[in-house]
N, CA, C and O atoms as a printed pandas DataFrame, in Angstrom:
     atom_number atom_name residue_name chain_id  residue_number  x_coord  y_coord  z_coord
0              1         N          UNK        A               1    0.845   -1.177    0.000
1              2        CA          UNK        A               1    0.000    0.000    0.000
2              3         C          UNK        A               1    0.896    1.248    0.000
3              4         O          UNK        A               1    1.738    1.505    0.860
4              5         N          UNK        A               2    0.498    2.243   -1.451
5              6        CA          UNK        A               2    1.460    3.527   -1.126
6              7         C          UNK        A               2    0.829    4.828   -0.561
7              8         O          UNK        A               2    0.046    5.619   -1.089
8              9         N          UNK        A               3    1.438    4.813    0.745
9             10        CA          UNK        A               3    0.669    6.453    0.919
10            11         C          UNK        A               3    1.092    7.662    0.526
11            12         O          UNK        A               3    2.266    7.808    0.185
12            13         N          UNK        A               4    0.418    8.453    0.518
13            14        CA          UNK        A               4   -0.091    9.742   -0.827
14            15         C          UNK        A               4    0.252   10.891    0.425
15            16         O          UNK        A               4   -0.350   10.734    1.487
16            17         N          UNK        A               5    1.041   11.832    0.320
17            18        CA          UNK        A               5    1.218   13.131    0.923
18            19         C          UNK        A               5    0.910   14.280    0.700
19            20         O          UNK        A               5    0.949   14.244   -0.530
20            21         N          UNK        A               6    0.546   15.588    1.021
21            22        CA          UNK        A               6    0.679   16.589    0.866
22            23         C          UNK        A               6    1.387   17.502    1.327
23            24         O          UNK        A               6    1.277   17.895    2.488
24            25         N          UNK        A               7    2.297   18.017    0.400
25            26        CA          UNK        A               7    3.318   19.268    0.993
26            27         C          UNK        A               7    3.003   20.784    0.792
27            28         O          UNK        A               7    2.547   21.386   -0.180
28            29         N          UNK        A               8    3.406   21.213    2.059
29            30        CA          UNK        A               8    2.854   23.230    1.804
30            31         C          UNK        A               8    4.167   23.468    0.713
31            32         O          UNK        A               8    5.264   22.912    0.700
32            33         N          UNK        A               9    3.564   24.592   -0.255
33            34        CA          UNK        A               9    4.117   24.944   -1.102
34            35         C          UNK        A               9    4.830   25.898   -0.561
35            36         O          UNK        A               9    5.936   26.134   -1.046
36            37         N          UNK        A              10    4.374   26.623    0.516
37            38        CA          UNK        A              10    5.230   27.594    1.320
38            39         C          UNK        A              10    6.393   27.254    2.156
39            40         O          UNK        A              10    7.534   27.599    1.847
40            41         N          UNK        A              11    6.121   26.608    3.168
41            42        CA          UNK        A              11    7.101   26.484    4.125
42            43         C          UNK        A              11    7.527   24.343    4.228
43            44         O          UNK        A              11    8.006   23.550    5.039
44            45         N          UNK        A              12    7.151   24.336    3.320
45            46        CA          UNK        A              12    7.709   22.500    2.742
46            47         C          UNK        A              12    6.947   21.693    4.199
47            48         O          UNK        A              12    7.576   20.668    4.462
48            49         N          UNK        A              13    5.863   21.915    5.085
49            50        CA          UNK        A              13    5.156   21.259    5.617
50            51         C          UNK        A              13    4.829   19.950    5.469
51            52         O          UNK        A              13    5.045   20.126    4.271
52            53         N          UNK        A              14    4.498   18.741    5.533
53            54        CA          UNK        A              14    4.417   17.564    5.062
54            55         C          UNK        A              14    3.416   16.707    6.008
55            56         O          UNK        A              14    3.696   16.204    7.096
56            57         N          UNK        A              15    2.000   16.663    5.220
57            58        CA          UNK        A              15    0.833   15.615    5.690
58            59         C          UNK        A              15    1.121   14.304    5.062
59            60         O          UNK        A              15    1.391   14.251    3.862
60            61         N          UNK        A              16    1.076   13.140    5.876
61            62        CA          UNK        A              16    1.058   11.875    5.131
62            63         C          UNK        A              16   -0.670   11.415    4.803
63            64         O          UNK        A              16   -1.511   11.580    5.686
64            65         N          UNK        A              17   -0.926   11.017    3.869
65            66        CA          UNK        A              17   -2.498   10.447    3.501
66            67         C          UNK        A              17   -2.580    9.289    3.268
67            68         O          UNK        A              17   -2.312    9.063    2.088
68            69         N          UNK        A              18   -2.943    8.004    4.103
69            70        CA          UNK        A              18   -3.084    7.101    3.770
70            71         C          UNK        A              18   -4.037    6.248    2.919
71            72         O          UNK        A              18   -5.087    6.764    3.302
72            73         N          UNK        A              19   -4.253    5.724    2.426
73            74        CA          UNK        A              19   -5.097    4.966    1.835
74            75         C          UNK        A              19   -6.620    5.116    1.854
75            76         O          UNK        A              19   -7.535    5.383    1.075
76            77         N          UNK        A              20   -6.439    4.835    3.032
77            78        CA          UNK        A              20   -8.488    4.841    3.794
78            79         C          UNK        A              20   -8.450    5.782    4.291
79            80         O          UNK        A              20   -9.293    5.743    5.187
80            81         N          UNK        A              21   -7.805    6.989    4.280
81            82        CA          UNK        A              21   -8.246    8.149    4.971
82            83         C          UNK        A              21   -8.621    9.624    3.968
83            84         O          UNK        A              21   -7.831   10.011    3.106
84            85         N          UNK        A              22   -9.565   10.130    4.175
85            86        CA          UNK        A              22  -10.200   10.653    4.121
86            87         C          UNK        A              22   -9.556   12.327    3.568
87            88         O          UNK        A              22   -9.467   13.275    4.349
88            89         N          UNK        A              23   -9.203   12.391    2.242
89            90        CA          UNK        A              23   -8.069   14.232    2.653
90            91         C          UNK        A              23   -8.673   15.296    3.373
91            92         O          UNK        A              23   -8.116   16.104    4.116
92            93         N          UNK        A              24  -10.443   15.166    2.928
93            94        CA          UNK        A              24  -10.794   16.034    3.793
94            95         C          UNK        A              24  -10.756   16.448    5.279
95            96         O          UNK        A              24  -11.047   17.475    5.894
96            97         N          UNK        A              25  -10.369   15.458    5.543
97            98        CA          UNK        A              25  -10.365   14.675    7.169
98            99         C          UNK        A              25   -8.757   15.540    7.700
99           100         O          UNK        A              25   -8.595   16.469    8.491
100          101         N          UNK        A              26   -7.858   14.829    6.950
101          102        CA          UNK        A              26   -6.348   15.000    6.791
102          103         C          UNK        A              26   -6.251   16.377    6.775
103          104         O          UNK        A              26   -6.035   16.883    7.876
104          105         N          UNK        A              27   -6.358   17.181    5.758
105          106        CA          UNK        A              27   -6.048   18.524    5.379
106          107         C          UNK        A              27   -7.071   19.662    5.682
107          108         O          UNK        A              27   -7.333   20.542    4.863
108          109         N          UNK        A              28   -7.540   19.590    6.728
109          110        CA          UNK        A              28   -8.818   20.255    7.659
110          111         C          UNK        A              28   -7.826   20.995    7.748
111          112         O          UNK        A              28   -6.690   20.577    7.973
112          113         N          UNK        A              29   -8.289   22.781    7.500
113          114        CA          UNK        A              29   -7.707   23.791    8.017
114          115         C          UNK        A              29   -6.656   24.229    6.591
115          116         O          UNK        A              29   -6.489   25.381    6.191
116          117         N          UNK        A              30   -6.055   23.017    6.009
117          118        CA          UNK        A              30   -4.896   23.861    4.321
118          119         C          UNK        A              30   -5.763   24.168    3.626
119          120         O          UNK        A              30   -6.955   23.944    3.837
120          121         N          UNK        A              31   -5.257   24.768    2.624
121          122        CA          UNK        A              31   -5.738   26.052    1.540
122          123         C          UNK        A              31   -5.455   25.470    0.276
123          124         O          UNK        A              31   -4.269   25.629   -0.012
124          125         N          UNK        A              32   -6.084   24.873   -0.561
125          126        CA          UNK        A              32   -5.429   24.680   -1.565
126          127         C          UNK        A              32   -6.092   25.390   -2.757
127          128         O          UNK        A              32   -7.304   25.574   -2.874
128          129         N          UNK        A              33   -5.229   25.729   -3.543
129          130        CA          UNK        A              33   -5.495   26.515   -5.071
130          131         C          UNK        A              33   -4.777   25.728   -6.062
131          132         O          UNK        A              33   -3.740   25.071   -6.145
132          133         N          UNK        A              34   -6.390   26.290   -7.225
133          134        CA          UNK        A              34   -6.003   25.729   -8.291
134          135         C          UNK        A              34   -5.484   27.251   -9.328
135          136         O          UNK        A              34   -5.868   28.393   -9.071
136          137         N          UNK        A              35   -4.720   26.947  -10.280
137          138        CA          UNK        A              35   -4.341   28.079  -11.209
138          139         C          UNK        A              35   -4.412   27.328  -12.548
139          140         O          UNK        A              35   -3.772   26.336  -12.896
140          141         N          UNK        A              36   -5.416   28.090  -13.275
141          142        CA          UNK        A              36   -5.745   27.580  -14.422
142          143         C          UNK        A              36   -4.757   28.409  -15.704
143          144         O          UNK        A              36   -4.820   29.609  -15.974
144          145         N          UNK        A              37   -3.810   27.313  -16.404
145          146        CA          UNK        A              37   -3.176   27.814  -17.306
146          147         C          UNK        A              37   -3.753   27.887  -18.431
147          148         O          UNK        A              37   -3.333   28.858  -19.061
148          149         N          UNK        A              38   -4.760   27.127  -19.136
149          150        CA          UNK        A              38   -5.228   27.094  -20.220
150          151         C          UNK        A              38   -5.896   25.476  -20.067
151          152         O          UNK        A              38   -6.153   24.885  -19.018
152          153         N          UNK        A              39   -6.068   25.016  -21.419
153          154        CA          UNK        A              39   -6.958   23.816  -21.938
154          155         C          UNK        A              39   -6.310   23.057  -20.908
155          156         O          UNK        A              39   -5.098   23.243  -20.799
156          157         N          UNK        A              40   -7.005   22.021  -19.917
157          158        CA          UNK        A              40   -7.026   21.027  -19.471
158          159         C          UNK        A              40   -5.643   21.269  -18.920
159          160         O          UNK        A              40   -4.855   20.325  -18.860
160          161         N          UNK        A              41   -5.211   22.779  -18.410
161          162        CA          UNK        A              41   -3.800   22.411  -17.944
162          163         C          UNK        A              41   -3.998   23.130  -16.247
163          164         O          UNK        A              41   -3.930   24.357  -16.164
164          165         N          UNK        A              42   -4.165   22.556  -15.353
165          166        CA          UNK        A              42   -4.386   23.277  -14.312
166          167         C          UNK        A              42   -3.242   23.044  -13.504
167          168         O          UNK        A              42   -2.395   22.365  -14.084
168          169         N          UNK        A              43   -2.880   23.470  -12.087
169          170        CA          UNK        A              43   -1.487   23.927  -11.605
170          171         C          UNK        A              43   -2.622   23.579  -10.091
171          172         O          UNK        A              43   -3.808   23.878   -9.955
172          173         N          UNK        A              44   -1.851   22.982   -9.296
173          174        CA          UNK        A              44   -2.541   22.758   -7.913
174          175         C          UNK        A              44   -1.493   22.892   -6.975
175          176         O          UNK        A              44   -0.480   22.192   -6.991
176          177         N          UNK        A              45   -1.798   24.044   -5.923
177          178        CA          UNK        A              45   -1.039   24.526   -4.993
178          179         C          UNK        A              45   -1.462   24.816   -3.206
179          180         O          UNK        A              45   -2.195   25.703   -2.768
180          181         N          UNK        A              46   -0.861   23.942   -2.572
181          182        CA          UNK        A              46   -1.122   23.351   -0.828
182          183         C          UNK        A              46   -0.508   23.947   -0.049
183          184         O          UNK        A              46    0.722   23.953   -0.010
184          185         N          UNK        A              47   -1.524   24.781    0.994
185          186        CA          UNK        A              47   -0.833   25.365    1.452
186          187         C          UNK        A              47   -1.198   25.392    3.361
187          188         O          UNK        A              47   -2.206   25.991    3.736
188          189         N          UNK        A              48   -0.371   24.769    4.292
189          190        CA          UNK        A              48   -0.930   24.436    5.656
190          191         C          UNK        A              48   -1.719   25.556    5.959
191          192         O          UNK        A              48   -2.899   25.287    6.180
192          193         N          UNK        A              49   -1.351   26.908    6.043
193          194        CA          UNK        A              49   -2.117   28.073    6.602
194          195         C          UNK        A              49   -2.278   29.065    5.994
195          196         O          UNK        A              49   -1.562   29.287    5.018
196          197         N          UNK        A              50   -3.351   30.040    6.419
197          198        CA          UNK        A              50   -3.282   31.659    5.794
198          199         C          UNK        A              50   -1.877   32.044    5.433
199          200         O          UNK        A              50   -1.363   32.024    4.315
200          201         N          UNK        A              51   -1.378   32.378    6.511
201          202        CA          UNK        A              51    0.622   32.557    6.827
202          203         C          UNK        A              51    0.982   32.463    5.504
203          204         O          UNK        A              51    0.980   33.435    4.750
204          205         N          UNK        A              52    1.399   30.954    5.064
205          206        CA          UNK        A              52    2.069   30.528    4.111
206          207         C          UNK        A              52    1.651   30.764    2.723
207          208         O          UNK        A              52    2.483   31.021    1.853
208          209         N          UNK        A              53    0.150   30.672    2.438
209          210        CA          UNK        A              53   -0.582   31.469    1.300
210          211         C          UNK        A              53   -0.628   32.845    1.384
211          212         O          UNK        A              53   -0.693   33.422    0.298
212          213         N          UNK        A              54   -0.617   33.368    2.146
213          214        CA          UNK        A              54   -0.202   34.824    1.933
214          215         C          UNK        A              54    1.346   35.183    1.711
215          216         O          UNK        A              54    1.616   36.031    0.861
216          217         N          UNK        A              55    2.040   34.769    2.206
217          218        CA          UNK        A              55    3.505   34.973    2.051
218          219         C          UNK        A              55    3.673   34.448    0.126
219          220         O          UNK        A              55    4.298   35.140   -0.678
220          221         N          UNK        A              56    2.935   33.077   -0.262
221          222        CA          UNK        A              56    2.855   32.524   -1.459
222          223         C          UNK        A              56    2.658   34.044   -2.253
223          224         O          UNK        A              56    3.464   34.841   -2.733
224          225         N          UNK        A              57    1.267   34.020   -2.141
225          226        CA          UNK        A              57    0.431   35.180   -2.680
226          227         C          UNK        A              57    1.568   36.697   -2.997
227          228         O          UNK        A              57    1.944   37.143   -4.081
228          229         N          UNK        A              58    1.852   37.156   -1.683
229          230        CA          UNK        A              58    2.682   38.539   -1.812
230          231         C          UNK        A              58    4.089   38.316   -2.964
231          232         O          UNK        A              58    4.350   39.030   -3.932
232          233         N          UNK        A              59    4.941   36.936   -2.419
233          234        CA          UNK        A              59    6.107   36.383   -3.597
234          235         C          UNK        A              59    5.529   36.875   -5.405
235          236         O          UNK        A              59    6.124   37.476   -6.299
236          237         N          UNK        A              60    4.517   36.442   -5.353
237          238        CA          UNK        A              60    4.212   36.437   -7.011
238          239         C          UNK        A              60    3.430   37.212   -7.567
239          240         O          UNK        A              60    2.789   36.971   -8.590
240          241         N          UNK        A              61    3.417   39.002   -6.428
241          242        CA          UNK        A              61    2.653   39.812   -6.906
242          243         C          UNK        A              61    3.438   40.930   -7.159
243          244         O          UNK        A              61    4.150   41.391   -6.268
244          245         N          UNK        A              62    3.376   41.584   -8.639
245          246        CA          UNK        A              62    4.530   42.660   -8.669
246          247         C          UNK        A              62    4.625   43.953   -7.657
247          248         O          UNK        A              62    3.515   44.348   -7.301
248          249         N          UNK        A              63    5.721   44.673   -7.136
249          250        CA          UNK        A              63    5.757   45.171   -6.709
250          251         C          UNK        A              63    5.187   46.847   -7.367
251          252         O          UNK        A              63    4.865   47.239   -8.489
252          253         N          UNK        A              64    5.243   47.234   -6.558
253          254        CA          UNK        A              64    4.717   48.914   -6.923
254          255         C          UNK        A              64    5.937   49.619   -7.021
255          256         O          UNK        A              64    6.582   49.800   -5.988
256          257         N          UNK        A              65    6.338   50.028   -8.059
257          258        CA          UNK        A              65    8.009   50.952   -8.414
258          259         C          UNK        A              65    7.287   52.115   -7.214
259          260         O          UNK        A              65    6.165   52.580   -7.011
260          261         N          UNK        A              66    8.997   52.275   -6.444
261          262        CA          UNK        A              66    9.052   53.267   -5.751
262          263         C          UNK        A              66    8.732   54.647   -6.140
263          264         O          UNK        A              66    8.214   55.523   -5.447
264          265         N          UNK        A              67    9.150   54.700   -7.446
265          266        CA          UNK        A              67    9.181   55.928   -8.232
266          267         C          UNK        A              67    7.521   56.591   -7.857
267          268         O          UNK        A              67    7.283   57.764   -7.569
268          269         N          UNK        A              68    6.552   55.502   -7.960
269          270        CA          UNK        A              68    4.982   55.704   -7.979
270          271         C          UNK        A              68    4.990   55.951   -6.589
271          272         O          UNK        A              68    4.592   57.052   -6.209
272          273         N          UNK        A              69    5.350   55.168   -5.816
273          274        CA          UNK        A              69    4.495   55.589   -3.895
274          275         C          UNK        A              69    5.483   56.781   -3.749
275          276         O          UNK        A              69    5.223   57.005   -2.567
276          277         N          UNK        A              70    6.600   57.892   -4.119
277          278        CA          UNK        A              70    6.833   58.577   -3.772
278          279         C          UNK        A              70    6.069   59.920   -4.336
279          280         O          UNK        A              70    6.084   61.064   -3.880
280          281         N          UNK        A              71    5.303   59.307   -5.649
281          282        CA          UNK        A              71    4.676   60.288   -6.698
282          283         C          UNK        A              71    3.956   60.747   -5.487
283          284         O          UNK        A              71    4.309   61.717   -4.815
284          285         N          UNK        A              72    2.943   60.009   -5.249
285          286        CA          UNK        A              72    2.095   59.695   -4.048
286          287         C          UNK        A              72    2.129   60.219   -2.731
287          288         O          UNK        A              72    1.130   60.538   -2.085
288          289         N          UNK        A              73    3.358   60.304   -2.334
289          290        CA          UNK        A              73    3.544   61.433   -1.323
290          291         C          UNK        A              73    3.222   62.516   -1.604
291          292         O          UNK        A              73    2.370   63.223   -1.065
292          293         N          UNK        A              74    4.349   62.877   -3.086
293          294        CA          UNK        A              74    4.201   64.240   -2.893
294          295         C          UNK        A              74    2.817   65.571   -3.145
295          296         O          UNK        A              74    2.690   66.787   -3.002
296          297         N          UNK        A              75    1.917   64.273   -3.636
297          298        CA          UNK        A              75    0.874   64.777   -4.042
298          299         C          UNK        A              75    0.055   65.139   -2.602
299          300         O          UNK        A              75   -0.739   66.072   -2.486
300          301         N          UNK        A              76    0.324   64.459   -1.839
301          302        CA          UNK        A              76   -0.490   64.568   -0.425
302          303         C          UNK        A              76   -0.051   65.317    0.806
303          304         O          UNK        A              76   -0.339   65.109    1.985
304          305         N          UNK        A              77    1.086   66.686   -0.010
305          306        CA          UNK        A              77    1.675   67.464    1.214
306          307         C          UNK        A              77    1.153   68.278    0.754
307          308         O          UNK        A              77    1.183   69.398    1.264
């Protein structure tokens, strides 16, 4: 019998899933996302907590050029 795991994509966390058990059961409380690339190509991503999906989340969101949040100041003195 091979058991089936799930790892956080964030912080490399590691659930073991056995056979007869249940993931819903197992992974009570992780986050998982799907990211759809196109035709029949989807991307599935596990994540133990908020924490680690947000930290995920912030990694792969572009930043705001400084150049702009200083525009931004100066507009507001």
């Amino acid at each position: 019998m091979v058991d089936r795991s799930c790892t956080c994509h964030s912080c490399g966390k590691t659930v073991e899933l056995g056979q007869q058990e249940l993931p819903c059961r197992v992974l009570l409380g992780w986050h998982i996302v799907s990211c759809l690339k196109g035709t029949e190509s989807i991307d599935h991503y596990s994540f133990c907590s908020l924490g680690c999906l947000r930290g995920w989340v912030d990694s792969h969101m572009p930043e705001i050029p400084e150049v702009f949040l200083k525009s931004l100041g100066e507009e507001s003195e």
